[in-house]
Legacy VTK file of the C-alpha trace (Angstrom):
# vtk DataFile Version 3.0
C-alpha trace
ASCII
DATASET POLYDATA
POINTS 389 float
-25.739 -106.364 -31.915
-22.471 -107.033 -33.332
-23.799 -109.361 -35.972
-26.296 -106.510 -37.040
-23.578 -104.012 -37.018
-21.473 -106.541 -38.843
-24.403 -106.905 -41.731
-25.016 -103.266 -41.786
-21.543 -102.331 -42.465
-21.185 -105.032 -44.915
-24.270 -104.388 -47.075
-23.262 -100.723 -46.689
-20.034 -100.548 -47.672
-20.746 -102.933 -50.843
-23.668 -100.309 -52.471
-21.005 -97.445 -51.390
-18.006 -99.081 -53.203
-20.343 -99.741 -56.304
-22.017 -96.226 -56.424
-18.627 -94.744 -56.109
-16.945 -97.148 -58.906
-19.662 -96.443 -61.366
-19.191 -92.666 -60.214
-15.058 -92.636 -61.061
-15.899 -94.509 -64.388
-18.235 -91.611 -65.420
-16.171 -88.897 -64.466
-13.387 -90.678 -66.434
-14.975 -91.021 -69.111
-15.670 -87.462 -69.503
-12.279 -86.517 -68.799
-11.009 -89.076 -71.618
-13.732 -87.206 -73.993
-12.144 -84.081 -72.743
-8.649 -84.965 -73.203
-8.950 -86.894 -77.088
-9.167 -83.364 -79.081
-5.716 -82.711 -78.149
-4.309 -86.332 -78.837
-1.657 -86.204 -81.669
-0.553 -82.198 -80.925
2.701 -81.781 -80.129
3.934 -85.359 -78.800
0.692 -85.759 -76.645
-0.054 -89.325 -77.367
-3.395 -91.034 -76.645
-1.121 -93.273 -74.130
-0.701 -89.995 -71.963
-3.932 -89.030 -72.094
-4.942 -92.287 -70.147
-2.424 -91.736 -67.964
-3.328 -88.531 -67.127
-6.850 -89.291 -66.495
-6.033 -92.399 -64.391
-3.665 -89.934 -62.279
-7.018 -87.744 -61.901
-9.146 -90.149 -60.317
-7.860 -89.850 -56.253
-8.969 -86.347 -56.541
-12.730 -87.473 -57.413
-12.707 -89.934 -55.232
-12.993 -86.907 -52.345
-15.057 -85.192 -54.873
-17.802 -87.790 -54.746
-17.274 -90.192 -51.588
-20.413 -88.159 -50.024
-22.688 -88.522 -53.028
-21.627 -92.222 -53.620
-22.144 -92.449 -49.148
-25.584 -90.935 -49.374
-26.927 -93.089 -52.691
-25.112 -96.041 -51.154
-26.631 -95.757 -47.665
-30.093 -94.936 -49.256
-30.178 -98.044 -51.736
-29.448 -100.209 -48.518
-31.975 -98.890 -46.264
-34.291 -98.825 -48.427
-33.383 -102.716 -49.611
-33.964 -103.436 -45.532
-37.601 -101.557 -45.785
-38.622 -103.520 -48.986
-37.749 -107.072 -48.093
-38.725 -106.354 -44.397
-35.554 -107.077 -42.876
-36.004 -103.356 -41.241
-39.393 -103.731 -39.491
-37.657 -107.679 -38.528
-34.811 -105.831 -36.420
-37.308 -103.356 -34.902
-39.446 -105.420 -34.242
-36.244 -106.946 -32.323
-35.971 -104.112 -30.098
-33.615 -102.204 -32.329
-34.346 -98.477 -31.425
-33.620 -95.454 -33.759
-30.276 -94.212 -31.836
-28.895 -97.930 -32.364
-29.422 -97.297 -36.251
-28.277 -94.019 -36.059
-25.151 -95.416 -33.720
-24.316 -98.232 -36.175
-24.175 -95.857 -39.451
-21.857 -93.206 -37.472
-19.400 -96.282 -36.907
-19.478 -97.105 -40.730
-19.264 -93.765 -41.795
-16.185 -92.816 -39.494
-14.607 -95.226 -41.869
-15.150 -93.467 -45.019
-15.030 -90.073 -43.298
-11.144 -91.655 -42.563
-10.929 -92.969 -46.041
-11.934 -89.507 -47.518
-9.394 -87.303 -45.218
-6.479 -90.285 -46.147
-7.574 -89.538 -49.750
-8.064 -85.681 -49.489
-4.835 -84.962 -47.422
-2.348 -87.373 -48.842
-3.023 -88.903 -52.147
-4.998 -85.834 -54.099
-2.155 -83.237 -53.283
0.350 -85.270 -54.648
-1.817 -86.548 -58.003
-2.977 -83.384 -58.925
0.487 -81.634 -59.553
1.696 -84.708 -60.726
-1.097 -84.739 -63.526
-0.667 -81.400 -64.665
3.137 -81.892 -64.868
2.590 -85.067 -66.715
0.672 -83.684 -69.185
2.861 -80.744 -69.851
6.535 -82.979 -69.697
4.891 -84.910 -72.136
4.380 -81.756 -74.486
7.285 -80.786 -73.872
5.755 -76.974 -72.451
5.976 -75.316 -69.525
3.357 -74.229 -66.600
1.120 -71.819 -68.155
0.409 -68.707 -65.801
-3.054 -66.926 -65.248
-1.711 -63.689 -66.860
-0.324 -62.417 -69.838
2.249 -60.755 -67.726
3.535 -64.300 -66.257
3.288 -65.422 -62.649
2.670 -62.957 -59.375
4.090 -63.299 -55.937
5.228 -61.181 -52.940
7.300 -61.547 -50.144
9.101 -59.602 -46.984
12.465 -58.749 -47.201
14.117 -59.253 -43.766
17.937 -57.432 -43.176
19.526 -60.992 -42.510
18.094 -63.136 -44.932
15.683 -65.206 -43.383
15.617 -63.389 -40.229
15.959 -59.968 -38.708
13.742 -56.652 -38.918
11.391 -55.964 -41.680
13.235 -53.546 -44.709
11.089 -53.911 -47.462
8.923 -56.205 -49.636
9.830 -57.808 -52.638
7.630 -58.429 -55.846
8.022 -61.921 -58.203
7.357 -61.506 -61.871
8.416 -64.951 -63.451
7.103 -65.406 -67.246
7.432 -68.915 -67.160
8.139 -72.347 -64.962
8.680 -75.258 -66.193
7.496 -78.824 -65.443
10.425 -79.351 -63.543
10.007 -76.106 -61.491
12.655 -73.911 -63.300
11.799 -70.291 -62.937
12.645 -68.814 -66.769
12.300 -64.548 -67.234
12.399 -63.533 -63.663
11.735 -60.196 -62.883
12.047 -58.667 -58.851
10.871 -55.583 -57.901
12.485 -54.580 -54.475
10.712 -51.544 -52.197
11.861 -49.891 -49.105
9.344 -49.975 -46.205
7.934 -46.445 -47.199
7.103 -48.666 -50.589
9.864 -46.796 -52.323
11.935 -47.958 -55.437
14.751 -49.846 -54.604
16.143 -52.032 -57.245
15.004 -53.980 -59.978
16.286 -57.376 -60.622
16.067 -59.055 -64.078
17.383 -63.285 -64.314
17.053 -65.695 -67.314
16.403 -68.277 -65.283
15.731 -69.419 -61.584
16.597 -72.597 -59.865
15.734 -73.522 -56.188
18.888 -74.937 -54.092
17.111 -75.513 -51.478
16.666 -74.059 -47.521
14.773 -70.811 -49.132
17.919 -70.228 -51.751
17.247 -69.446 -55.051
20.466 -69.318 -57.815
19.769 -66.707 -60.490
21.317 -67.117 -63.467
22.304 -63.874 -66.054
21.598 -61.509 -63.972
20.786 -57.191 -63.913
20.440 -55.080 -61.059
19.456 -51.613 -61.467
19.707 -50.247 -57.772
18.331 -46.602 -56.996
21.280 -45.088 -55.363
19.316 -41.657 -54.797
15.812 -42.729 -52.967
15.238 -39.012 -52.135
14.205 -39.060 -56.007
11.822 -41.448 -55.086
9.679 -39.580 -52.913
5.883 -38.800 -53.293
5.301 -35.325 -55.227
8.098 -35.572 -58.072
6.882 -38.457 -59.932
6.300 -35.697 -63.022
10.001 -34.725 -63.085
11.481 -38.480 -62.371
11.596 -39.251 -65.989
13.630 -35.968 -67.281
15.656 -36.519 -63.799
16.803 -40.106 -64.881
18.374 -38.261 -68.172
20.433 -36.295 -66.365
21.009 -37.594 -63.105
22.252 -41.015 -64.248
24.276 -41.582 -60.736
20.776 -42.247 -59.199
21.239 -45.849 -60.817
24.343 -48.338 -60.493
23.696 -50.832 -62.964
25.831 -54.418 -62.265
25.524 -57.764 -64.334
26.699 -60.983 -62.796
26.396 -64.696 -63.974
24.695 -65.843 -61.521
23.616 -64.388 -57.635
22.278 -66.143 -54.693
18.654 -64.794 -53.359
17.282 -65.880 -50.061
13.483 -65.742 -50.480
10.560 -67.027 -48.149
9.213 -68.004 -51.970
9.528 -71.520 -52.458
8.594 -74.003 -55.507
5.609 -75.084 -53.273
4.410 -71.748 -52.831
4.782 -71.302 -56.113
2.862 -73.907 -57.407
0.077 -73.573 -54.599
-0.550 -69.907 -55.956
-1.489 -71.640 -58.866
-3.362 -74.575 -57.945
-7.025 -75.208 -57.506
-7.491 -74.687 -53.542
-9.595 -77.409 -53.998
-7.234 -79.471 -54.956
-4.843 -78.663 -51.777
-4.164 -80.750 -48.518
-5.279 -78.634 -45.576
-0.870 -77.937 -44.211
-0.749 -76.386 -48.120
-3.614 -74.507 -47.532
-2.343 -73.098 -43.900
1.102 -72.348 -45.180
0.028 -70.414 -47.975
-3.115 -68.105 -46.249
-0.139 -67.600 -43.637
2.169 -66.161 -46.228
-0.662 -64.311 -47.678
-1.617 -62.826 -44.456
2.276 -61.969 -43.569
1.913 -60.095 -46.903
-0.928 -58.064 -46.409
-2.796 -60.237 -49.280
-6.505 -61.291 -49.919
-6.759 -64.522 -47.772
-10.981 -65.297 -47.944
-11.249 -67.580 -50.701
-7.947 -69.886 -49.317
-9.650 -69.491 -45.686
-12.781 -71.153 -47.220
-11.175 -73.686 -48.731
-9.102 -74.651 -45.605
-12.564 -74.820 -43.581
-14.028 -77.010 -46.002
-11.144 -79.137 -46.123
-11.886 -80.133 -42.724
-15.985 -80.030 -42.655
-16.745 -82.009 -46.124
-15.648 -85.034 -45.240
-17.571 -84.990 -42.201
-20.851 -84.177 -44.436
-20.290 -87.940 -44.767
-22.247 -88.659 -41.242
-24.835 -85.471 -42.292
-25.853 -87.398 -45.651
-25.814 -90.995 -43.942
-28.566 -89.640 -41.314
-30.334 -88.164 -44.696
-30.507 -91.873 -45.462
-31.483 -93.375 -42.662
-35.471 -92.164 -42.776
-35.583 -94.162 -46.029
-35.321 -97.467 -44.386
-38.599 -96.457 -42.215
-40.806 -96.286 -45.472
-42.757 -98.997 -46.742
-42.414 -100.237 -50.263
-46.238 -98.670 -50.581
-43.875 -95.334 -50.098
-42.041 -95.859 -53.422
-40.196 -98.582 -55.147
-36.375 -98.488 -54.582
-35.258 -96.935 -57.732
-37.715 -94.006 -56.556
-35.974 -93.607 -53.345
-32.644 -93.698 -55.032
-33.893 -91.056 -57.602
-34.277 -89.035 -54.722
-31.146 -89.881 -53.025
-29.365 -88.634 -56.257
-31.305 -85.903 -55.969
-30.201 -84.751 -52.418
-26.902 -85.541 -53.071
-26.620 -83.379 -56.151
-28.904 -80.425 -53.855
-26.087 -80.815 -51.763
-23.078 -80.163 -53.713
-24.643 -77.503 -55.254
-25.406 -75.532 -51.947
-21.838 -76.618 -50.838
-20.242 -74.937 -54.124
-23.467 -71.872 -53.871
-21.825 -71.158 -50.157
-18.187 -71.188 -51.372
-19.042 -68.239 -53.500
-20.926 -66.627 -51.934
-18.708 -66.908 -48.425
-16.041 -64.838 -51.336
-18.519 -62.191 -52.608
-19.881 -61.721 -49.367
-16.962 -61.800 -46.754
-18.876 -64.135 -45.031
-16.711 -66.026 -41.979
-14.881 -68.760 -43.547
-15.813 -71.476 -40.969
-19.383 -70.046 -41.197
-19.780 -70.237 -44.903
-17.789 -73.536 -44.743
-20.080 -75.782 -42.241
-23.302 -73.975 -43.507
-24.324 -76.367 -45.776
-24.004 -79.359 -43.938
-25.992 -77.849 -40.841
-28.981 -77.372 -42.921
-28.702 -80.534 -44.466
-28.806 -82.202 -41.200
-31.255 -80.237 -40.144
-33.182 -81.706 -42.982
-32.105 -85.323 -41.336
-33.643 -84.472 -38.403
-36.915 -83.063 -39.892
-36.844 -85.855 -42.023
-36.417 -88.369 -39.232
-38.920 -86.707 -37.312
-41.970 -87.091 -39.793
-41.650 -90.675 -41.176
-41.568 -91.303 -36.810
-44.707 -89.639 -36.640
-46.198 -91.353 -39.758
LINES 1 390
389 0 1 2 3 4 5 6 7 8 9 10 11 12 13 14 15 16 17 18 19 20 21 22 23 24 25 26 27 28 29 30 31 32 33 34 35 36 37 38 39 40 41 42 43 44 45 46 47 48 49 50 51 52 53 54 55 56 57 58 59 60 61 62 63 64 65 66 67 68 69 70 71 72 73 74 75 76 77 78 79 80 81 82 83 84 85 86 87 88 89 90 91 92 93 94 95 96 97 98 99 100 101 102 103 104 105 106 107 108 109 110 111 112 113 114 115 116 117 118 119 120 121 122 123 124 125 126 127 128 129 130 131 132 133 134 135 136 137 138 139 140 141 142 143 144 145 146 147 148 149 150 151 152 153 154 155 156 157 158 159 160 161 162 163 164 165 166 167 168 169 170 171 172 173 174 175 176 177 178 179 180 181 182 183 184 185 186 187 188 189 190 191 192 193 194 195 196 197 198 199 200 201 202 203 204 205 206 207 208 209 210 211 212 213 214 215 216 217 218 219 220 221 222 223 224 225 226 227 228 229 230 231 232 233 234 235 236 237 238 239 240 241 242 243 244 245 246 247 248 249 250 251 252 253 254 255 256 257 258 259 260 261 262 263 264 265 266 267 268 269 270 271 272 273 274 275 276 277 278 279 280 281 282 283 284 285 286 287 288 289 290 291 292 293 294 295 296 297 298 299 300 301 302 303 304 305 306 307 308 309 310 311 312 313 314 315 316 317 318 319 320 321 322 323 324 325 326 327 328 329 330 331 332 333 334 335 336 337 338 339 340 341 342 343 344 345 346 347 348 349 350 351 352 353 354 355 356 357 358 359 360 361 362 363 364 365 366 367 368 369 370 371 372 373 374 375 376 377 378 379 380 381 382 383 384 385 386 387 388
């Protein structure tokens, strides 16, 4: 037994590591394609662009380490079936639960590979290319709207800590590769969402332990909330030309500002969730839940986080049938053909769900584990017929 598990694990984990290579060298090579238009525009050499490809690959590693499991599982089995080695080791007395037993072992192994990948290496690389490729340009972080970058927090009466006084609004234009916040904006409310003060900064740095140092700073604070209330927004604007005690205007070089926002939370709300270790992705639908903010789509992507790389052992039992038909079945590139197949079925229910889990409100572990629970459910089905046959 451990000889066979030995050869299975072997043969295995050979056809996975070559399906996956030739896998990374495609996708590369359409991110190279991707990246050459802008070679030679502002300072972006061709020697970044490689770079910045090369620093992309960990993140389709977990992108395609099911596909490359599946195709790589299939084009063994199915190498077993065709030179008889399969019907050999049945023949032996190997039942269908040893099989099955054997290929959960060797795909605990990527499944381990894929969260090391996932949770450690892609959260790091994917930041890192995207600030790469802008340091080199010498830009900053681009934001999704015209208006700059959006964020909200809780104001607290000591600091960190304390009762709940207000909430807090982030406009920042810009922030650059090295996390500078430049044309900061804060809009400060009361807990009845009143008008508190507006804060304007030139620029932003983080000190560290949730402190923020503004720099070139003007607060306009409402002195006179009771203009503030609901029912005299039509006379607020002739009120502000006459009662100009309602605002105390100071200016100060710089001013310390203890926030719960932090350059990570900052650069999470504008990452690819997909592209986020699981702890990022908990942090940040906390913060958005503490804030009374639309949480779904992050919730989904924490779920699937922790279920995709377990579609790992789902696609391996999708391969395992294939070893149980004869070569009279289907050559091997056939059965490959429709291991690619599967595999690409698969991701595109798996991305079909994620959207739909959004548009829907659908339960995020729900829409999450969906797809691989009919997809093994297709293993079994699958199993069961080519037993029967």
């Amino acid at each position: 037994m451990k000889i066979l598990q030995r050869y299975f694990a072997v043969s295995i984990l050979q056809a996975v590591a070559f399906v996956l290579v030739a896998f990374l060298a495609l996708q590369a090579f359409m991110d190279l394609t991707g990246e050459l238009p802008k070679v030679s525009k502002n300072g972006y050499g061709v020697q970044y662009a490689f770079m910045y490809v090369l620093v992309q690959i960990p993140g389709h590693v977990y992108e395609v380490m099911p596909l490359a499991a599946l195709i790589g599982t299939i084009y063994t089995m199915a190498q077993f079936a065709a030179t008889s080695e399969f019907t050999i080791m049945r023949a032996s007395s190997m039942s269908t639960q040893m099989v099955a037993w054997m290929l959960a072992k060797i795909g605990l192994v990527l499944v381990v590979l894929t969260f090391i990948v996932g949770e450690l290496v892609v959260p790091r690389t994917a930041p890192l290319a995207e600030k790469f490729k802008l340091s080199s340009r010498g830009t900053t972080i681009s934001t999704e709207f015209r208006s700059g970058l959006w964020t909200k927090d809780i104001v607290k009466s000591e600091g960190m800590t304390g009762t709940v006084t207000g909430s807090r609004f982030f406009n920042v234009r810009e922030v650059g590769a090295d996390g500078t916040l430049k044309d900061v904006k804060l809009y400060e409310f009361d807990t009845s969402f009143r008008l508190r003060s507006i804060t304007q900064a030139k620029t932003g740095t983080f000190q560290g332990n949730n402190k923020w140092l503004l720099s070139d700073v003007t607060e306009n604070i409402f002195t006179n909330p009771e203009l503030l209330k609901p029912g005299i927004e039509a006379t607020l604007a002739n009120n502000y030309a006459q009662e100009s005690s309602m605002i105390e205007t100071r200016r100060s070089a710089t001013k310390d500002l203890l926030s719960e926002i932090t350059p990570k939370i900052l650069s999470v709300s504008r990452s690819d969730p997909e592209r986020m270790s699981a702890n990022e992705l908990a942090v940040y639908t906390r913060h958005l839940q503490e804030n009374k903010q639309e949480t779904e789509r992050f919730k989904i992507a924490f779920w699937k986080k922790l279920f995709d790389p377990l579609a790992i052992f789902v696609l391996m039992a999708l391969a395992l049938p294939f070893g149980y038909l004869h070569t009279r079945s289907g050559g091997v590139s056939l059965k490959i053909f429709l291991g690619i197949m599967l595999g690409v079925s698969f991701l595109l229910v798996n991305t079909l769900f994620s959207h739909l889990g959004v548009l829907s409100t659908w339960p995020a572990v729900l829409t999450a584990i969906a797809p691989s629970l009919l997809f093994l459910l297709l293993a079994i089905w699958a199993m069961w017929w080519v037993e029967r046959h």
